[in-house]
C-alpha positions as CSV (number, residue, x, y, z in Angstrom):
1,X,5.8,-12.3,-27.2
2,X,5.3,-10.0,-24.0
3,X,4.8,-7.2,-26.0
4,X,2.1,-8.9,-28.2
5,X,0.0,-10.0,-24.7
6,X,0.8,-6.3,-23.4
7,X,-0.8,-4.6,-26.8
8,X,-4.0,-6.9,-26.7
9,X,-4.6,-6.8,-22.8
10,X,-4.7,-2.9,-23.9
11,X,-7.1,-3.4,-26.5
12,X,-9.8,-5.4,-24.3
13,X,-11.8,-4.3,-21.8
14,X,-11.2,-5.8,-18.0
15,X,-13.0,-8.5,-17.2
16,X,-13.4,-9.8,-13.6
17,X,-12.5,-13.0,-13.3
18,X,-14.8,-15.5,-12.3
19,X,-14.8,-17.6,-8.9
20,X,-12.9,-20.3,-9.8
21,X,-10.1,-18.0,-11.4
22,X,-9.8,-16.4,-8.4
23,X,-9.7,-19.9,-6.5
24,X,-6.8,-21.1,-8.8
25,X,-4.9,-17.8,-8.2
26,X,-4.9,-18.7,-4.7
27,X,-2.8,-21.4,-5.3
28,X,-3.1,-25.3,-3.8
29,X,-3.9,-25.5,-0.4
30,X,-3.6,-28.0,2.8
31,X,-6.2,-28.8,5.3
32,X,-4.7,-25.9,7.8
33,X,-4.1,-23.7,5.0
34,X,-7.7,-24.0,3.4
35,X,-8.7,-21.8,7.0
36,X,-6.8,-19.4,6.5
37,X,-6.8,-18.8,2.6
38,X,-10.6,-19.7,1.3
39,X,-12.4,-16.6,0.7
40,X,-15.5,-17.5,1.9
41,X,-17.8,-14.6,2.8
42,X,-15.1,-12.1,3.9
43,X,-13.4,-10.8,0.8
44,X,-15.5,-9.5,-2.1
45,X,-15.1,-10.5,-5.6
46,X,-13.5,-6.9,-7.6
47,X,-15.7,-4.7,-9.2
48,X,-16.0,-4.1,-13.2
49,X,-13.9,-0.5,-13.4
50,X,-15.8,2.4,-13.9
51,X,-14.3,4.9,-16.5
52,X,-11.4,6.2,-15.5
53,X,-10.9,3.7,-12.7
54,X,-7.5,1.9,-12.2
55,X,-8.4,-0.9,-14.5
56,X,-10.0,0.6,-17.0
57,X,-6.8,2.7,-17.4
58,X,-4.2,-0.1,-16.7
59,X,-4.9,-3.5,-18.3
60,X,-3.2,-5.3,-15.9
61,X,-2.5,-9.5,-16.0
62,X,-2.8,-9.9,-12.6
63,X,-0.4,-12.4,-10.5
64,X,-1.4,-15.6,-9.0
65,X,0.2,-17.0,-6.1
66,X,2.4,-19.8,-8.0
67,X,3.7,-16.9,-10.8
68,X,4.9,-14.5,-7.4
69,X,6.7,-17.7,-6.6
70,X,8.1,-18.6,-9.9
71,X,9.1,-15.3,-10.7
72,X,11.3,-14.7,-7.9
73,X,11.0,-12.1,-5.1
74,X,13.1,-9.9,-2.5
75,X,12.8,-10.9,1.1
76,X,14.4,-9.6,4.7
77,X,17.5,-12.1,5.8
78,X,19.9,-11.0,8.6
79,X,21.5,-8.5,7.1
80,X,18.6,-6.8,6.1
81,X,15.4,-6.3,8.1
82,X,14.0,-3.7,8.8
83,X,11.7,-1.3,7.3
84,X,12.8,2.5,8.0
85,X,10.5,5.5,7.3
86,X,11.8,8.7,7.0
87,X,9.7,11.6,7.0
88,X,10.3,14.6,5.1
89,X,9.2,17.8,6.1
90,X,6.8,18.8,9.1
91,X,4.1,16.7,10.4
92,X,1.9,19.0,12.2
93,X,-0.1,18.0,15.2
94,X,-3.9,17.8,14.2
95,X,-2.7,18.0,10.4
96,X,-0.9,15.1,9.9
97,X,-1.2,11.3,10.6
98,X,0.9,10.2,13.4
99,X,4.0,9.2,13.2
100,X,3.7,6.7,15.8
101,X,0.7,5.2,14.8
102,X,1.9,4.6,11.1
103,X,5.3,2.8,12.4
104,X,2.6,0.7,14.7
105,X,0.9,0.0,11.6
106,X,3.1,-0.9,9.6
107,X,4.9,-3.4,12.3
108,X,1.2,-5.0,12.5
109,X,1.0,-5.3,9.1
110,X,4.2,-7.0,8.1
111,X,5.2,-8.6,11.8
112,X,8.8,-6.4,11.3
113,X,11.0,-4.3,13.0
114,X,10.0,-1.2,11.6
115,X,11.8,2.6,12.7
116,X,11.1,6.5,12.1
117,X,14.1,8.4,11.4
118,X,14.9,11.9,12.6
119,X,12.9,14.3,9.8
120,X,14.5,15.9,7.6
121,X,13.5,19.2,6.5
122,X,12.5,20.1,2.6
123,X,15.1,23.0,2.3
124,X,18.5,22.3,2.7
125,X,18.8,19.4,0.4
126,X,18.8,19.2,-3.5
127,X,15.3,18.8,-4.1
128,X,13.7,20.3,-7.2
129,X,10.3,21.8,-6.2
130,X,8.0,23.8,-8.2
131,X,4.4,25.9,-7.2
132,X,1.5,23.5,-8.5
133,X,-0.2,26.1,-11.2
134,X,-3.4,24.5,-9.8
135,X,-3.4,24.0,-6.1
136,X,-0.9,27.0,-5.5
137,X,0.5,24.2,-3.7
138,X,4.7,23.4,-3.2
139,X,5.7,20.2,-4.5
140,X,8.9,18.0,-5.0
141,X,10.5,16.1,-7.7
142,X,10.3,12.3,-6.4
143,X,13.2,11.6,-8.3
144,X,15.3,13.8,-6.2
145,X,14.1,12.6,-3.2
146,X,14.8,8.8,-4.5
147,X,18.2,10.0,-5.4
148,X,18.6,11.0,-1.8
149,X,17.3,7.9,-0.2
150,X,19.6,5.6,-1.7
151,X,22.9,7.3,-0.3
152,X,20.8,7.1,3.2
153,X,20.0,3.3,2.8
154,X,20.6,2.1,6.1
155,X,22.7,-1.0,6.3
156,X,19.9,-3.3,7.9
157,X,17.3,-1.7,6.1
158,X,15.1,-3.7,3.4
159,X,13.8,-0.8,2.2
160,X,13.4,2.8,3.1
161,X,10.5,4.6,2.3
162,X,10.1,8.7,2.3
163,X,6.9,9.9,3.8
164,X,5.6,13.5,3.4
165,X,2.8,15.8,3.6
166,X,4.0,18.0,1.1
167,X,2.7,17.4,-2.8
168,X,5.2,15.4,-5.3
169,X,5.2,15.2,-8.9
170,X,7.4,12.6,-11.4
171,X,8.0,15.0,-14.3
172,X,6.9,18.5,-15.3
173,X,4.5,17.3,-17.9
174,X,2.5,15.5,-14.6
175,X,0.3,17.6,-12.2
176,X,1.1,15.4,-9.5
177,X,1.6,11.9,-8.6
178,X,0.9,10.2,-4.9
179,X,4.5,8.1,-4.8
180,X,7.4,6.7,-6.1
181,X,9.5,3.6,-5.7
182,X,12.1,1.8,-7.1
183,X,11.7,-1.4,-6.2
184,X,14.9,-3.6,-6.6
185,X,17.4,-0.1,-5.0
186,X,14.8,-0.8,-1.8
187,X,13.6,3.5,-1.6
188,X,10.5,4.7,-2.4
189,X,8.0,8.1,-1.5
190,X,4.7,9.1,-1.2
191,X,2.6,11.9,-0.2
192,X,0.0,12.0,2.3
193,X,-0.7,16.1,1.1
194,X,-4.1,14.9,-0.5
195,X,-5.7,12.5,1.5
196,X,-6.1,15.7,3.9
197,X,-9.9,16.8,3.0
198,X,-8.2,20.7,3.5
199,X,-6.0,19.9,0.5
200,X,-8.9,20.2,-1.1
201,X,-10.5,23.6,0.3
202,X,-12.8,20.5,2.3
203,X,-13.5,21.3,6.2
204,X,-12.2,19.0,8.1
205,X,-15.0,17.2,10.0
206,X,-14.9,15.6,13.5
207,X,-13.9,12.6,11.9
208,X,-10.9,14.0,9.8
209,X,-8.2,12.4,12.1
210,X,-9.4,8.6,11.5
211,X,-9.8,9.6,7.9
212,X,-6.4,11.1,7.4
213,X,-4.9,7.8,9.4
214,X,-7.3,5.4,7.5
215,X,-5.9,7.1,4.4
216,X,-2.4,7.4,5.1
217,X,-2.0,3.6,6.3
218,X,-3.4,2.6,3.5
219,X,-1.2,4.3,0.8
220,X,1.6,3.4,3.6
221,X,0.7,-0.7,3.0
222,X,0.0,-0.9,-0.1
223,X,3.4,0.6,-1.5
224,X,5.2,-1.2,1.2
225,X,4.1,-4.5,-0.1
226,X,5.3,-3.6,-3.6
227,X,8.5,-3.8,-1.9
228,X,8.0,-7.4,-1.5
229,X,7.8,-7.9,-5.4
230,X,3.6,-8.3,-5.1
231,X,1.9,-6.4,-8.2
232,X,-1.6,-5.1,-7.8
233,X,-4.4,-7.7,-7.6
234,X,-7.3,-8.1,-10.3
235,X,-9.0,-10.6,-8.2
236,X,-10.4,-9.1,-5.3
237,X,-11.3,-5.9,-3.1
238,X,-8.1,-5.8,-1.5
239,X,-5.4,-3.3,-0.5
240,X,-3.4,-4.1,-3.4
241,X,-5.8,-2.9,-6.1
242,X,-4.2,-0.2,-7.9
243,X,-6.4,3.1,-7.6
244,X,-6.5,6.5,-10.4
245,X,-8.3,8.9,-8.1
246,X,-9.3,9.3,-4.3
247,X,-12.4,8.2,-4.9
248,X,-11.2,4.7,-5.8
249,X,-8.0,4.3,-3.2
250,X,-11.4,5.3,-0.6
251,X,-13.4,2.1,-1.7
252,X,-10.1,-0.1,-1.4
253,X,-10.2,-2.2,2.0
254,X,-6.5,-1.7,3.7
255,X,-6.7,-5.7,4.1
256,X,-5.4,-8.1,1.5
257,X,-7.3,-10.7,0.0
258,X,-6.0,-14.1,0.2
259,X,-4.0,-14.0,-2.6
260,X,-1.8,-11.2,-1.9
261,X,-1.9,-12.4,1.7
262,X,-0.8,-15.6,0.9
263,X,2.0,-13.9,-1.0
264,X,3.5,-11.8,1.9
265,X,2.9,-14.6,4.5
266,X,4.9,-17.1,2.0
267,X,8.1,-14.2,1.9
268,X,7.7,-13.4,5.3
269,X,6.8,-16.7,7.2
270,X,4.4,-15.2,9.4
271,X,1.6,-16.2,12.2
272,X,-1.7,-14.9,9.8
273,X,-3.6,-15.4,12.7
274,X,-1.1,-13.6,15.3
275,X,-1.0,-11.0,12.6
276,X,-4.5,-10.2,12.3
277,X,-4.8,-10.3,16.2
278,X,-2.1,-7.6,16.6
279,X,-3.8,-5.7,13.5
280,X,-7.2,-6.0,15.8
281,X,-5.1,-4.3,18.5
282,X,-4.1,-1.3,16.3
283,X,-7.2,-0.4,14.7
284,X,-9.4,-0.5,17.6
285,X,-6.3,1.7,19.6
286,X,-6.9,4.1,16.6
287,X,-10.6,4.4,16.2
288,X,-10.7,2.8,13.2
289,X,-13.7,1.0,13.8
290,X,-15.2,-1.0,11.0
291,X,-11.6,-2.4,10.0
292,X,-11.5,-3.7,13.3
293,X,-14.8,-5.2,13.0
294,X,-13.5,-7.1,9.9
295,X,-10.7,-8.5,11.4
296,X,-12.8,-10.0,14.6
297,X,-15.4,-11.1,11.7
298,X,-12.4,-12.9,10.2
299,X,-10.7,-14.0,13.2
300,X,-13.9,-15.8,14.5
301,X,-14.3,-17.5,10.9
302,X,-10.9,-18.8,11.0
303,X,-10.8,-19.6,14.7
304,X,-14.2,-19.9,15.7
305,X,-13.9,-17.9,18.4
C-alpha cells in the first residue's frame, strides 16, 4: 500500500496545502500552547516549487505533529546527551565559520550540551577521496567518513555529526552531495565547502563572514533535527524544508515553523520562549541581523513585550 501512495505522490504535482491543513498539522492545542504554536503573521505559508526545486523533485507527504508522535522517535535520556561535532580537516581563519559560534548555535537551538572535538585531519585515515572533474576540487566519500564516526561514537553522545570544509560526494556516479546521515547509528556529515561564495570563483564581499555563518548554521540545524526523527516540512517556510540547490537552502529561514517546532520541543521538553531568547542572544552576538529581528518580532507576539 506504501508503495502505491509513493508512485502516485510521484506522479502529481505539489500542492501547497491550504491554511487549515497546515492548522491541523499543528496538532491540538491548550490555551498556553495556542501562544506559542498559532502561526499568525510570523511564519509564511510554503511556496509552489519552482522546477527543479526540492519539491518539485521529491514528492514528499509531509509529517504532522500527531504522525511524528505516533510513529515513534529518538530522544536524549541520561546516558545519552549530548551532541558532539567533530570537524574534519582545517577551518581556516576568515575562510571558515567558526567553530565556536556553530557549537553556540547549535546549544541555542536545541537547549543541549553540545562539544567540538579535537580535528582530525583528512590524510591519515581511510577516507576515499577523488579530484572533482569539475571544480578541480578534493572531495571525500561520506560513506567512509560515516564508517569512521560510528567506531568514535562517544558514550554520552546522541549523535555525532562530521563537519568539514572540504567537498563530499555519496557515490561516483554523483558530482557531489552537501551531507550524510544515518539516522538510527546517531553519525552524520556535511560540508560547508560550498556555501563559501569563493567555492564558486565568487569574491568574497564584506559581508562573506555572516553569509558563510548564516549558511553553515543553517545546514548545521536543519540535519541536526533529522537526528530527532523530524522529516522535512511541506507546510511552511521553515528550516526544515528540504532544498536541491543554493539558491533554495538561501530562501529557507534557519527558524522552524510551528510544526517542526512543536516537534523538537515535544522530544526535548524545552522553554520555547527561553529558547528563542538565548537564540536572540546568538544572532545578534554574530551579526546576523534580520534573524534576530525575527525572533524579537516573535518574542513580543508571544510575550507582548
Amino acid at each position: 500500500m506504501k508503495l502505491k501512495i509513493w508512485a502516485v505522490l510521484m506522479l502529481m504535482a505539489f500542492t501547497p496545502p491550504a491554511e487549515k491543513d497546515r492548522i491541523a498539522a499543528i496538532g491540538s492545542l491548550n490555551a498556553d500552547q495556542k501562544k506559542i504554536y498559532l502561526p499568525g503573521e510570523d511564519f509564511e505559508p510554503i511556496n509552489k516549487p519552482s522546477t527543479g526545486d526540492w519539491l518539485d523533485v521529491h514528492r514528499e507527504p509531509g509529517q504532522t505533529f500527531e504522525q511524528y508522535v505516533k510513529e515513534g522517535f529518538i530522544r536524549p535520556d541520561k546516558k545519552r546527551h549530548t551532541i558532539y561535532l567533530l570537524p574534519i580537516g582545517k577551518f581556516a581563519p576568515g575562510r571558515s565559520p567558526s567553530l565556536k559560534a556553530l557549537r553556540e548555535c547549535a546549544e541555542a537551538y536545541f537547549m543541549m550540551k553540545v562539544k567540538v572535538q579535537k580535528p582530525i585531519p583528512v590524510e591519515g585515515h581511510d577516507f576515499t577521496t577523488r579530484i572533482n572533474p569539475y571544480t578541480k576540487n578534493r572531495q571525500i566519500l561520506t560513506h567512509d567518513v560515516l564508517k569512521l564516526l560510528k567506531k568514535l561514537l562517544p558514550k554520552d553522545a546522541f549523535c555525532i555529526l562530521a563537519i568539514t570544509m572540504e567537498d563530499l560526494y555519496p557515490d561516483p556516479s554523483w558530482n557531489f552531495v552537501f551531507g550524510m546521515a544515518s539516522l538510527y547509528e546517531r553519525v552524520g556529515v556535511f560540508s560547508f565547502a560550498r556555501y563559501d561564495p569563493a567555492f564558486y570563483g565568487e569574491k568574497r564581499g564584506k559581508d562573506y563572514k555572516q553569509i558563510l555563518l548564516r549558511r553553515s548554521c543553517k545546514v548545521l540545524t536543519h540535519e541536526a533535527v533529522h537526528m530527532f526523527g523530524i522529516g522535512h516540512c511541506i507546510y511552511f517556510q521553515c528550516g526544515m524544508c528540504g532544498s536541491n540547490h543554493l539558491d533554495e537552502s538561501d530562501a529557507r529561514p534557519i527558524h522552524l515553523c510551528p510544526v517542526c517546532l512543536r516537534k523538537l520541543q515535544h522530544n526535548l521538553g524545552f522553554d520555547p520562549v527561553a529558547r528563542y531568547r538565548k537564540l536572540k542572544q546568538f544572532y545578534s552576538k554574530y551579526g546576523l541581523e534580520p534573524e534576530a529581528s525575527w525572533v524579537g518580532v516573535r518574542l513580543k507576539n508571544i510575550t507582548g513585550k
